[in-house]
C-alpha positions as CSV (number, residue, x, y, z in Angstrom):
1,X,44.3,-30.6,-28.4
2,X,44.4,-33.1,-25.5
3,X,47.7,-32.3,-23.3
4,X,49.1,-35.8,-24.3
5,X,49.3,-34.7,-27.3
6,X,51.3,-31.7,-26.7
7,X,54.4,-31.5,-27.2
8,X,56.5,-32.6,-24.4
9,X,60.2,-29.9,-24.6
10,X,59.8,-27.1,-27.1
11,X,63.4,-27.8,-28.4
12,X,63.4,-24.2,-29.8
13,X,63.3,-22.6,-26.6
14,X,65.6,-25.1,-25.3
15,X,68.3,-24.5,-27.7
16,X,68.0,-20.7,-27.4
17,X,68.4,-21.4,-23.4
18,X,71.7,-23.2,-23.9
19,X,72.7,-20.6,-26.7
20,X,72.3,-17.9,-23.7
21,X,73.4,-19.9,-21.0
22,X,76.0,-21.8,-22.0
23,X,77.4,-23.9,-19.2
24,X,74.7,-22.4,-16.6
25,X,71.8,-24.1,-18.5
26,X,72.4,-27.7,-16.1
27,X,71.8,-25.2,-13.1
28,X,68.4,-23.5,-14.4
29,X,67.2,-27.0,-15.1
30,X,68.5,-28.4,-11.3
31,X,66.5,-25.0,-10.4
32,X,63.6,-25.7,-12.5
33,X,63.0,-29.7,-11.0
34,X,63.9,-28.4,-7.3
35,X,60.9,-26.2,-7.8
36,X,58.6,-28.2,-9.9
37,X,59.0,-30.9,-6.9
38,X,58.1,-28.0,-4.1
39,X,55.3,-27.2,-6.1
40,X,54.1,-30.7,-6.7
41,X,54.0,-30.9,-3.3
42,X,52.1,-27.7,-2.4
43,X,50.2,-28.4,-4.9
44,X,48.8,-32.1,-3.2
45,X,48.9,-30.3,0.4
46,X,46.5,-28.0,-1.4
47,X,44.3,-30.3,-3.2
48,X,44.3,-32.2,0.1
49,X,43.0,-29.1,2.1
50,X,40.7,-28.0,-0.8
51,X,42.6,-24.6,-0.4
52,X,41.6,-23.3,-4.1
53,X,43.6,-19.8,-3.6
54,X,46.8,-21.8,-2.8
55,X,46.0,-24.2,-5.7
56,X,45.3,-21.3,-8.0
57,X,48.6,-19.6,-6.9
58,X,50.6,-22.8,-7.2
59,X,49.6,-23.5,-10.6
60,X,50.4,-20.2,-12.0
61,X,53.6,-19.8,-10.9
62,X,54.6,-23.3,-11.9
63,X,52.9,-22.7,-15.5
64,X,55.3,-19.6,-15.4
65,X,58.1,-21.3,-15.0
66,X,57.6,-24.3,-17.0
67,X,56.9,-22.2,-19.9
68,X,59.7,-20.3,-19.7
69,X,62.0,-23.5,-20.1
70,X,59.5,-25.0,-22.4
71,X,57.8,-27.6,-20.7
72,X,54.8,-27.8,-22.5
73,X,53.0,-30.7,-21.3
74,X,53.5,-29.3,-17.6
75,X,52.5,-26.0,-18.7
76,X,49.2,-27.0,-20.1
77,X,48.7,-29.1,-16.8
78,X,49.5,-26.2,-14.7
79,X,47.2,-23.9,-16.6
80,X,44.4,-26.9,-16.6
81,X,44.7,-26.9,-13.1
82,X,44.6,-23.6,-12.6
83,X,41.6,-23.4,-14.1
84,X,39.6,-25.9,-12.3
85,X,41.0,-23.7,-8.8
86,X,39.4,-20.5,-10.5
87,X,36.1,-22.1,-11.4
88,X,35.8,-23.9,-8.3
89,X,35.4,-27.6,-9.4
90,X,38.0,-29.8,-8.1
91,X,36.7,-33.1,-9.4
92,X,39.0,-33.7,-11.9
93,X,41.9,-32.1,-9.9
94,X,43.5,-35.5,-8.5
95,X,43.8,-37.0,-12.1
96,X,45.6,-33.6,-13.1
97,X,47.5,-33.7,-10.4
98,X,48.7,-37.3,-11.5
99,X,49.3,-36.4,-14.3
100,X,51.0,-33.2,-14.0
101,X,53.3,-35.5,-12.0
102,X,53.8,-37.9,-14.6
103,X,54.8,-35.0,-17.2
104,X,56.6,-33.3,-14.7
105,X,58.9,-36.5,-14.1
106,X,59.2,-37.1,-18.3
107,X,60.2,-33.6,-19.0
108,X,62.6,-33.2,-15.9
109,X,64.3,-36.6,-17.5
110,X,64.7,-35.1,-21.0
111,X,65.7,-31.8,-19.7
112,X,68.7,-33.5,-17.9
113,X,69.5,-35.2,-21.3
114,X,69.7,-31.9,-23.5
């Protein structure tokens, strides 16, 4: 399935978030967009150095955390990327990256919503 078709919040493991966290749940998503945009940016500094270790390394631990709070879309994004850094061809890396942006950006949006 293409990523823009995925699903872009998995509400389930939104509500169980909020059912566990309660009042808390606004400061795990502030946590969650503070990081995504650190990691955005390492990611493009990177990209930009064709560093494909750091790439790799990047991805991961922003798939990580974007599953956990059920960011699909960035998850599959993260884990295309990270993908590309393992196999070594980073030709389609920019549009990723532009697009992981662009899901990253939606999802942070309807996270501060919920």
């Amino acid at each position: 399935m293409p990523v823009s078709e995925t699903q872009l919040i998995d509400s389930d493991i939104v509500t169980e978030l909020k059912d566990v966290m309660g009042d808390d749940f606004s400061v795990l998503v502030d946590s969650f967009i503070r990081d995504g945009q650190q990691r955005l940016q390492a990611l493009q500094q990177a990209l930009s150095a064709r560093d494909r270790e750091t790439l790799r390394a990047q991805a991961h631990s922003f798939k990580g955390s974007s599953s956990n709070l059920g960011a699909l879309q960035v998850c599959a994004l993260c884990l295309a990327m990270e993908t590309l850094a393992v196999e070594g061809d980073l030709n389609q890396a920019p549009e990723i990256l532009e697009a992981l942006q662009t899901a990253f950006d939606k999802a942070s949006e309807a996270l501060r919503e919920i």
